[in-house]
C-alpha positions in Angstrom: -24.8 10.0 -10.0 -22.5 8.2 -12.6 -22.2 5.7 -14.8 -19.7 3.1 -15.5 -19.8 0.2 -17.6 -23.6 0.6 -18.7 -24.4 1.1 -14.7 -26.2 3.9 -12.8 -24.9 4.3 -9.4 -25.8 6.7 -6.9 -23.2 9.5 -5.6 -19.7 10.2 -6.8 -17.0 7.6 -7.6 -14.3 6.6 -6.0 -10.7 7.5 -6.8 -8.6 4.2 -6.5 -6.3 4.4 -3.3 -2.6 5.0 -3.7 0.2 5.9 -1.6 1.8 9.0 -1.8 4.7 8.4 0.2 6.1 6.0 2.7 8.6 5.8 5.7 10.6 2.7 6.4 10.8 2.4 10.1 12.6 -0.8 12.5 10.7 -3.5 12.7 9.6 -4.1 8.7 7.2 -1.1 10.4 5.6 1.7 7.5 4.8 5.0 7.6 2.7 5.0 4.5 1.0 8.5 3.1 -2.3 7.4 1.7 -4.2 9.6 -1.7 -7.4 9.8 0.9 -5.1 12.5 3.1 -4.3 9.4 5.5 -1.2 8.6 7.6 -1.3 5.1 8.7 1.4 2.4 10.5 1.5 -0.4 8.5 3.5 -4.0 9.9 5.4 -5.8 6.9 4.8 -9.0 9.0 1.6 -9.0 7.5 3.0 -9.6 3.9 2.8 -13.6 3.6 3.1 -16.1 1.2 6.0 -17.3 -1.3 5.7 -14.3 -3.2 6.8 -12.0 0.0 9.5 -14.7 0.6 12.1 -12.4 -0.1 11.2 -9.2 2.0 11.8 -11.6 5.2 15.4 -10.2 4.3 15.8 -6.5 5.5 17.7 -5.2 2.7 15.7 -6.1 0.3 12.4 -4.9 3.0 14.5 -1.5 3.3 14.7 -1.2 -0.3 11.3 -0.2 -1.1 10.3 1.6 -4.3 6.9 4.0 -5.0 5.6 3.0 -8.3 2.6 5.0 -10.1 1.3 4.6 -6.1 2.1 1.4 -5.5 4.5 0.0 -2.8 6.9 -2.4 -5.1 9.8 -4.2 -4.3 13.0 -5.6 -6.7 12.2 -3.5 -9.5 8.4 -4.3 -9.3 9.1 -7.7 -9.1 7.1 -7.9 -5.1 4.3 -5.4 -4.8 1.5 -4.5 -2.6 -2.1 -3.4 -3.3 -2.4 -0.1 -1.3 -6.2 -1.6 -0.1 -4.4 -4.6 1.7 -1.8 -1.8 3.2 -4.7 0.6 4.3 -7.0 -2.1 5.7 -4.4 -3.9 8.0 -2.7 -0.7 8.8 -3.2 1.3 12.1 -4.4 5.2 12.0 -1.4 7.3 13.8 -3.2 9.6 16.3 
């Protein structure tokens, strides 16, 4: 049991999810390392929308940075929430 914000909830909390490390792979294709011990595909394809813009060129895709966790991209300029990478990623078996 915990409490967080002047709320009782049951079990433990949650660590937020971060990547450890990632693999840039043909394709705008991700190895990404996950803090939950995870190793998961993820397809840049699935970054849309005029902020991702940019990545549509592969340099700047390949170019990838980890910051505090975080996948960024032009000096943390583009970045990605980990969640959206881990839910519309694929488990590697």
């Amino acid at each position: 049991m915990f409490v967080m914000n002047g709320i009782v909830y049951g079990g433990e909390p949650e660590m937020p999810l971060k990547v450890n490390n990632f693999k840039i792979l043909p394709d705008k294709i991700m190895l990404i390392m996950f803090s939950n011990g995870e190793t998961r595909l993820f397809d840049g394809t699935a970054l849309k929308g005029d902020i991702f813009e940019k990545l549509n060129d592969e340099t700047i895709f390949n170019n990838a940075e980890l910051d505090h966790g975080v996948i960024t991209w032009l000096g943390g300029d583009i970045d990605c929430a980990p969640e959206f990478m881990y839910e519309n990623s694929y488990e590697v078996v």
